[in-house]
RODO-2510 file (C-alpha; in nm, 4 decimals, decimal comma):
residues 233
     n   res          X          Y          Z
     1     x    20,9552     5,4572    17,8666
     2     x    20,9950     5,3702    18,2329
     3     x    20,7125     5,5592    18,3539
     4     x    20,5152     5,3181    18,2445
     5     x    20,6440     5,0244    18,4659
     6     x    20,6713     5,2690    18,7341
     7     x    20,3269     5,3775    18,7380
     8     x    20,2251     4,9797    18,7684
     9     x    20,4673     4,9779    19,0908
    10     x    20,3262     5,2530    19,2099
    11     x    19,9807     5,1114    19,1706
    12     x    20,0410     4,7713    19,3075
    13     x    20,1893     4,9300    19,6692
    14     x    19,8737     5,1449    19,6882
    15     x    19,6769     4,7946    19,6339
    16     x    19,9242     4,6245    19,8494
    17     x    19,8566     4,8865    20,1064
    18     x    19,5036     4,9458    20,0774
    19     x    19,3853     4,5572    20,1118
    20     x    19,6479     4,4954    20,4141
    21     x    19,4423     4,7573    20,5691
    22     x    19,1222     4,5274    20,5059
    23     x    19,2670     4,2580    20,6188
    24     x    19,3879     4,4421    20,9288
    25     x    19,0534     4,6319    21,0421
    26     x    18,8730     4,2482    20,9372
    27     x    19,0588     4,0805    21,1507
    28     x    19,0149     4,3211    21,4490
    29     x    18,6659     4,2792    21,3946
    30     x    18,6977     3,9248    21,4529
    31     x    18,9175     3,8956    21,7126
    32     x    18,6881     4,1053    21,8960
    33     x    18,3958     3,9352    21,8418
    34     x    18,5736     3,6064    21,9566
    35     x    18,6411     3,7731    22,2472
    36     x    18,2912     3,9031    22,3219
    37     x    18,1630     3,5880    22,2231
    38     x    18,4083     3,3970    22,4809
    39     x    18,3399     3,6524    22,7521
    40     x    17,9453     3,6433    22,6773
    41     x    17,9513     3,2622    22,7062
    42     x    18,0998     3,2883    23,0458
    43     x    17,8677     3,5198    23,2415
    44     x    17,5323     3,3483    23,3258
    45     x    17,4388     3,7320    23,4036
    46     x    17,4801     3,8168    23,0276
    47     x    17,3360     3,5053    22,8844
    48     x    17,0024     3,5457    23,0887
    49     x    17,0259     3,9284    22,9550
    50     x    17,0508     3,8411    22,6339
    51     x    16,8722     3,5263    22,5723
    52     x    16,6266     3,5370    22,8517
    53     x    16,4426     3,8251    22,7394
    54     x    16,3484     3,8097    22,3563
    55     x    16,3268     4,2504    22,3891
    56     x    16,6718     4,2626    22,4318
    57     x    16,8165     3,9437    22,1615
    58     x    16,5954     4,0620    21,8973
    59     x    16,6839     4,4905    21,9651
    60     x    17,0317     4,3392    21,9746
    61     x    17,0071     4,1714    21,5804
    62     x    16,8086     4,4305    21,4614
    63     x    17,0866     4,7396    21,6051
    64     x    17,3420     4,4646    21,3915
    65     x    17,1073     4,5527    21,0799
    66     x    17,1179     4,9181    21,1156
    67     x    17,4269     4,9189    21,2143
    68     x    17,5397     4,7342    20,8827
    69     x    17,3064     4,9022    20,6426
    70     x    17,4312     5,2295    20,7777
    71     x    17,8222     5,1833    20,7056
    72     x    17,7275     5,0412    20,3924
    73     x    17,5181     5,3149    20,2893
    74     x    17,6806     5,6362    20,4421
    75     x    18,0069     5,5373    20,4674
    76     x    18,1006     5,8065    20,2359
    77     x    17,9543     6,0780    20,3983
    78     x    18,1299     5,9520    20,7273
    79     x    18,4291     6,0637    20,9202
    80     x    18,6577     5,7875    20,8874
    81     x    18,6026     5,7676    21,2846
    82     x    18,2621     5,7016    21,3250
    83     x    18,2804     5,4533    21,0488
    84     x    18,5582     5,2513    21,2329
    85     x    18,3194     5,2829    21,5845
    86     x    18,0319     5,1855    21,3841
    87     x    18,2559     4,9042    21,2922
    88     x    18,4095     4,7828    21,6187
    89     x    18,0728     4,8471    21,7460
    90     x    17,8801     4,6249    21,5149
    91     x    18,1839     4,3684    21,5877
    92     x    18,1380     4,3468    21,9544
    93     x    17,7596     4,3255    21,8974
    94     x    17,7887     4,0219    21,6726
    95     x    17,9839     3,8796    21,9599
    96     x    17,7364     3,9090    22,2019
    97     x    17,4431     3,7280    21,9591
    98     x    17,6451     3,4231    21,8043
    99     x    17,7920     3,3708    22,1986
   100     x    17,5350     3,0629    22,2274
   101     x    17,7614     2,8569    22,0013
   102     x    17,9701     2,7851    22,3016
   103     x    17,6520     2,6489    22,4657
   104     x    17,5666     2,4356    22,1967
   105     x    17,8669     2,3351    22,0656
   106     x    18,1964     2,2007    22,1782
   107     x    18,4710     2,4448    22,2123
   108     x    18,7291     2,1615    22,0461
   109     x    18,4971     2,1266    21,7416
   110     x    18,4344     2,5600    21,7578
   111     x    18,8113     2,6030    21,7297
   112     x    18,8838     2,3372    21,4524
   113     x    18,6264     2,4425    21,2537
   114     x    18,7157     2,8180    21,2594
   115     x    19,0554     2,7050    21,1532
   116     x    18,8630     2,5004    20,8853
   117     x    18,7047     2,8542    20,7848
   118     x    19,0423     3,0329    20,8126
   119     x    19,2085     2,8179    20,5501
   120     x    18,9061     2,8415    20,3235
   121     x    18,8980     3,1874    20,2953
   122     x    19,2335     3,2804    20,2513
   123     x    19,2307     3,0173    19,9215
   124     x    18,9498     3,2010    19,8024
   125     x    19,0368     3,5379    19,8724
   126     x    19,3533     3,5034    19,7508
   127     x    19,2005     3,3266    19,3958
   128     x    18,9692     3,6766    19,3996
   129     x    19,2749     3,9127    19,4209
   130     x    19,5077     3,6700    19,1734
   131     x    19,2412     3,5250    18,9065
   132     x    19,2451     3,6925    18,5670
   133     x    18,8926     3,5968    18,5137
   134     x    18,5998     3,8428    18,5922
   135     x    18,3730     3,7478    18,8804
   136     x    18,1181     3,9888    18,8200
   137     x    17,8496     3,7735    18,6914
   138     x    17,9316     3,4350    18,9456
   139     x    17,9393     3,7424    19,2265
   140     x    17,5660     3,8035    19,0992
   141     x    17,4707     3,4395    19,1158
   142     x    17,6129     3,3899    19,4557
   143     x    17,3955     3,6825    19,5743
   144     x    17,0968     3,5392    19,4161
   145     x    17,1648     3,1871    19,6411
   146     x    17,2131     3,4341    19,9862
   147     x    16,8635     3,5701    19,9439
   148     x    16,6961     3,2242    19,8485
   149     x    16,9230     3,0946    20,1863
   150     x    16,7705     3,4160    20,3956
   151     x    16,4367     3,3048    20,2684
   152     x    16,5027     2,9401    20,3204
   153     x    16,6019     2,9882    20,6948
   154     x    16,3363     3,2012    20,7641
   155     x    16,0689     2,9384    20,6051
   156     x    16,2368     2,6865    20,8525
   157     x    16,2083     2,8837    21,1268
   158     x    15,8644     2,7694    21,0907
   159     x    15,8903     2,4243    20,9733
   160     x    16,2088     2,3524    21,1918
   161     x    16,2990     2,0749    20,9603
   162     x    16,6817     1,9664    21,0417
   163     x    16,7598     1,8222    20,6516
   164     x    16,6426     2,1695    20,5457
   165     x    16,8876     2,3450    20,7724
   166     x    17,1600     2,0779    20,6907
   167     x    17,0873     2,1633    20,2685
   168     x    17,0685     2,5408    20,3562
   169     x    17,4484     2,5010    20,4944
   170     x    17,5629     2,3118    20,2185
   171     x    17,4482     2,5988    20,0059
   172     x    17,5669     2,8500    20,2511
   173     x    17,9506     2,7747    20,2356
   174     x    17,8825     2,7739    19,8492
   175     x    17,7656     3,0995    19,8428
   176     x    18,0207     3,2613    20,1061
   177     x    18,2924     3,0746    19,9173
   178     x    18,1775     3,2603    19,5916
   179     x    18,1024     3,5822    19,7748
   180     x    18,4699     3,5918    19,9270
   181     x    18,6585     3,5173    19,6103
   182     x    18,4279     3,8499    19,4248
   183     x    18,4308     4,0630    19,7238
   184     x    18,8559     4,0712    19,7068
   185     x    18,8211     4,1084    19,3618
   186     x    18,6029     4,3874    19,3707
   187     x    18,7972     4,5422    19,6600
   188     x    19,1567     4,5199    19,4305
   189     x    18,9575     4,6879    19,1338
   190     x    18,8486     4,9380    19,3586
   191     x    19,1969     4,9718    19,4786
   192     x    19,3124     5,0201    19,1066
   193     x    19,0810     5,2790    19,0478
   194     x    19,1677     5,4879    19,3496
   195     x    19,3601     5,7926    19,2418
   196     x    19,7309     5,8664    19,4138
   197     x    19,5628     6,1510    19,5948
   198     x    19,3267     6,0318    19,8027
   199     x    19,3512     6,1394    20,1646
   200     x    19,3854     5,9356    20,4225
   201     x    19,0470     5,9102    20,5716
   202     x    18,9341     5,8714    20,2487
   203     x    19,1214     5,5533    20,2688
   204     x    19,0407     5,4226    20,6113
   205     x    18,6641     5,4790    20,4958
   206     x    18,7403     5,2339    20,2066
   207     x    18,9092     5,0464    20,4375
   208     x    18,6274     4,9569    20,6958
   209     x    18,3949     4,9165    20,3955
   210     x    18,6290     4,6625    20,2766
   211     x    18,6502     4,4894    20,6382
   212     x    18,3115     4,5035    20,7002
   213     x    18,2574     4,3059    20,3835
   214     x    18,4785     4,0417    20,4337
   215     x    18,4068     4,0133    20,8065
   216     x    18,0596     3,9127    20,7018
   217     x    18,2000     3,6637    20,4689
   218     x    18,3714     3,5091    20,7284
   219     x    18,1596     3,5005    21,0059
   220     x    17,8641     3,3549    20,7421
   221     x    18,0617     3,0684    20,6019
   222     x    18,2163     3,0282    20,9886
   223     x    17,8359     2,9660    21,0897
   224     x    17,7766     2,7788    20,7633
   225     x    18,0172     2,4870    20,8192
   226     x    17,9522     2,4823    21,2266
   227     x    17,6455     2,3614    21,1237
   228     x    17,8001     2,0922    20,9105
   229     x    18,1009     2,0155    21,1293
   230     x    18,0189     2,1113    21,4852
   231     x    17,9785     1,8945    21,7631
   232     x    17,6737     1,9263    21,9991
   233     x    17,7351     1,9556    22,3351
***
């Protein structure tokens, strides 16, 4: 009779344990893009590297794609490793692109805005991992709005309209509200499902997946309201 409760302790730790571990490897990802990002900003050097020749920005988003489309993909057949150095890799990459935000907006409305973006994921992660209700089919729709935003950005790429990019936004931290809350759900189900003998770089594989996720989340809805929020410089 008391297996039974014990088994459910046994599975909430290995949650418990498993999505600290997310959070952990997500939020080294972030910090180090920050810091690239910060460091980027400061070196005329990089920024003429990097934005003055449209070789190097464009190789630079495009590595970010393969980069992300690889641990996504192959994660599995990975050592746990080269998935986290794809990881930090793709990180510090990221930092290098979205660096121009510190040249075109101000670092006071940068900061309160990623606090902004803290506070709104952690309410809607945390209704993902606590919510009862299955977000497989709102996870579906949200997906649906990020590829009519992808093709809405890149049709105003052309038309360079700023209500379009404004709307897009408003969409954006929809979508990457929704996203969050089903990503942590998925990742606890996943979590669940994990049997108790799963070796460890099975794990950290999971793991990075699971950051790598999240971290777009974050950085996407970041983006989303700086757009909506940010002061120009």
């Amino acid at each position: 009779m008391q297996s039974i409760p014990l088994n459910k302790a046994r599975a909430q730790i290995r949650v418990n344990e498993f999505i600290r571990s997310v959070y952990n490897w997500m939020a080294i990802g972030l910090g180090l893009t920050g810091v690239v990002a910060f460091y980027v900003s400061n070196s005329e050097t990089l920024l003429k590297l990097i934005f003055g020749n449209q070789l190097i920005f464009f190789g630079l988003i495009i590595g970010e794609l393969i980069l992300v489309f690889t641990i996504s993909a192959r994660v599995h057949k990975m050592q746990a490793s080269t998935a986290t150095s794809l990881f930090v890799l793709y990180a510090a990459l990221n930092g290098a692109t979205i660096s121009a935000i510190f040249l075109i907006y101000t670092r006071s409305s940068i900061t309160s805005t990623f606090f902004i973006c803290a506070a709104t994921f952690i309410v809607s992660s945390i209704y993902g991992m606590v919510t009862k209700r299955d977000l497989t089919s709102m996870g579906q729709f949200m997906f649906m709005g990020l590829i009519g935003i992808v093709i809405a950005s890149v049709v105003n790429l052309f038309v360079r309209s700023s209500g379009m990019s404004l709307i897009v936004s408003y969409i954006g931290v929809v979508v990457f509200v929704g996203l969050t809350a089903y990503d942590t759900q998925k990742l606890r189900t996943m979590a669940l499902s994990q049997p108790d003998n799963l070796d460890s770089g099975t794990v950290r594989k999971g793991a990075i997946l699971g950051a790598l996720t999240l971290y777009l989340d974050f950085i996407n809805l970041f983006l989303m309201l700086l757009r909506i929020l940010g002061n120009r410089d």
